[in-house]
C-alpha positions as CSV (number, residue, x, y, z in Angstrom):
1,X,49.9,112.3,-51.5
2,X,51.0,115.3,-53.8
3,X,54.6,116.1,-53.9
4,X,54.9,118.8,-52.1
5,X,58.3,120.9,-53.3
6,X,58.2,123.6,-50.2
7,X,59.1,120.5,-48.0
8,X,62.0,120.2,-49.0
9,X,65.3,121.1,-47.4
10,X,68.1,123.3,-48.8
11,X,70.2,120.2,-49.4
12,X,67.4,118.1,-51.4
13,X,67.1,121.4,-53.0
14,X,70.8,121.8,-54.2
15,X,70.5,117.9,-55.1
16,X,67.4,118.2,-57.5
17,X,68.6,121.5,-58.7
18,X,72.3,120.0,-59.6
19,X,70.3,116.9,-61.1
20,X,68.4,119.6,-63.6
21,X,71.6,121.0,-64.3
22,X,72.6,117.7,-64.9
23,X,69.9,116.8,-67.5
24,X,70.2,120.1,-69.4
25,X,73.9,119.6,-69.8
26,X,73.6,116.1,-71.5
27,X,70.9,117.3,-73.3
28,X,67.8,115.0,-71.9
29,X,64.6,116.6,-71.9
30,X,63.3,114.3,-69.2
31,X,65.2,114.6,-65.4
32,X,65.3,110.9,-64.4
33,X,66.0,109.7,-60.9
34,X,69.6,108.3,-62.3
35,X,70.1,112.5,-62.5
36,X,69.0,112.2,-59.0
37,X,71.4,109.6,-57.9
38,X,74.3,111.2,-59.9
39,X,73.5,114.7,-58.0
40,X,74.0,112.5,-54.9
41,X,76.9,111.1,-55.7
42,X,78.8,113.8,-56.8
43,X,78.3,115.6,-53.1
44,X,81.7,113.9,-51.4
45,X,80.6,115.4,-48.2
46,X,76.8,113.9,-48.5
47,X,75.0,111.2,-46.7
48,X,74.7,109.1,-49.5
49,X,78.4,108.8,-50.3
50,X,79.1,108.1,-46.2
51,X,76.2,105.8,-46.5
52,X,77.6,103.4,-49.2
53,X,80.9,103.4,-48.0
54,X,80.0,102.5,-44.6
55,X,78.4,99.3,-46.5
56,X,81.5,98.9,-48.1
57,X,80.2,99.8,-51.6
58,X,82.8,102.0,-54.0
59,X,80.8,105.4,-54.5
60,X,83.3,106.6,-57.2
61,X,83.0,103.3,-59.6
62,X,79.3,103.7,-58.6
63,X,79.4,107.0,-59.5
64,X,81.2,105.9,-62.8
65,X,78.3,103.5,-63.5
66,X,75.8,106.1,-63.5
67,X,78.0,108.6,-65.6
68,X,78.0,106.0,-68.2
69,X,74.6,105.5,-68.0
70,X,73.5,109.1,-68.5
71,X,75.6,109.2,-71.2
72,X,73.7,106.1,-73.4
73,X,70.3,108.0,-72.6
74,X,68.9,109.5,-75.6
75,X,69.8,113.1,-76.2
76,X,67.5,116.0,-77.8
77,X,70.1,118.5,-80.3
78,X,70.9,121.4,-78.0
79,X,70.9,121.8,-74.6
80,X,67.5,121.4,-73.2
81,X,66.1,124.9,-71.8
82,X,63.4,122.6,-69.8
83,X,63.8,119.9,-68.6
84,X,60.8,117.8,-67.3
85,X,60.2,115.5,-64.3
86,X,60.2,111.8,-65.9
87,X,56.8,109.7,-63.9
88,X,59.6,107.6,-62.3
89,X,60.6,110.3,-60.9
90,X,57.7,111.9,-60.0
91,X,57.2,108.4,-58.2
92,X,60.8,109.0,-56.7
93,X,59.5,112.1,-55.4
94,X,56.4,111.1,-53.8
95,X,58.1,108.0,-52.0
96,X,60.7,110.3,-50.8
97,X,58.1,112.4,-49.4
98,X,56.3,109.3,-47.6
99,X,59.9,108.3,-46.6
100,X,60.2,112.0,-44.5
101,X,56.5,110.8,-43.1
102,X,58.0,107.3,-42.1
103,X,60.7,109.3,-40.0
104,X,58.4,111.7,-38.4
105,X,60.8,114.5,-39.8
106,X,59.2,117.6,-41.4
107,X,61.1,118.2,-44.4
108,X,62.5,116.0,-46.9
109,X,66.1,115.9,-47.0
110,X,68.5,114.4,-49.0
111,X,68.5,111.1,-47.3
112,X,65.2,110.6,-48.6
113,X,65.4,111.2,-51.7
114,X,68.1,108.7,-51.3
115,X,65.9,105.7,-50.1
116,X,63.4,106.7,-52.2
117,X,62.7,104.2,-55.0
């Protein structure tokens, strides 16, 4: 099954936009799904933040984690006018469409792309 990007929701939309943003800030020409999960993180208000800490896990030093991550990923010089989907996570974004399928829900939301691995 083809990604297909008109499935998803506003939300997942926001998230992969703010993890292209991300990628282009740090200057990586590849968007990674650790862009992903740091787009996820930094939305207080999301699922995925309620998610961890109902299971007890620390989003911020999660959060940290990841921050620290992106920063030891290799960099081109300037900012990065296109950034481009990585295979993993074009693999991210295929699971999280079968994920949507799983749930019998129509559009892929941000909770997918959370589970999505």
């Amino acid at each position: 099954m083809a990604f297909n990007p008109e499935k998803l929701t506003i939300k997942a939309q926001q998230t992969l936009s703010g993890a292209q943003s991300l990628a282009q800030e740090n200057h990586h020409s590849s968007l990674d799904p650790l862009h992903i999960l740091a787009a996820l993180l930094a939305d207080n208000e999301g699922a995925t933040v309620a998610t961890l800490t109902q299971n007890q896990i620390d989003a911020n030093k999660l959060n940290n984690l990841v921050q620290e991550t992106l920063q030891a990923l290799p960099r081109v010089g300037a900012e990065s006018e296109q950034v481009y989907a990585s295979p993993q996570t074009a693999r991210v974004l295929n699971q999280a469409e079968k994920e949507m399928a799983s749930f019998g829900d129509n559009y892929i939301s941000s909770e997918h792309l959370f589970l999505a691995r």
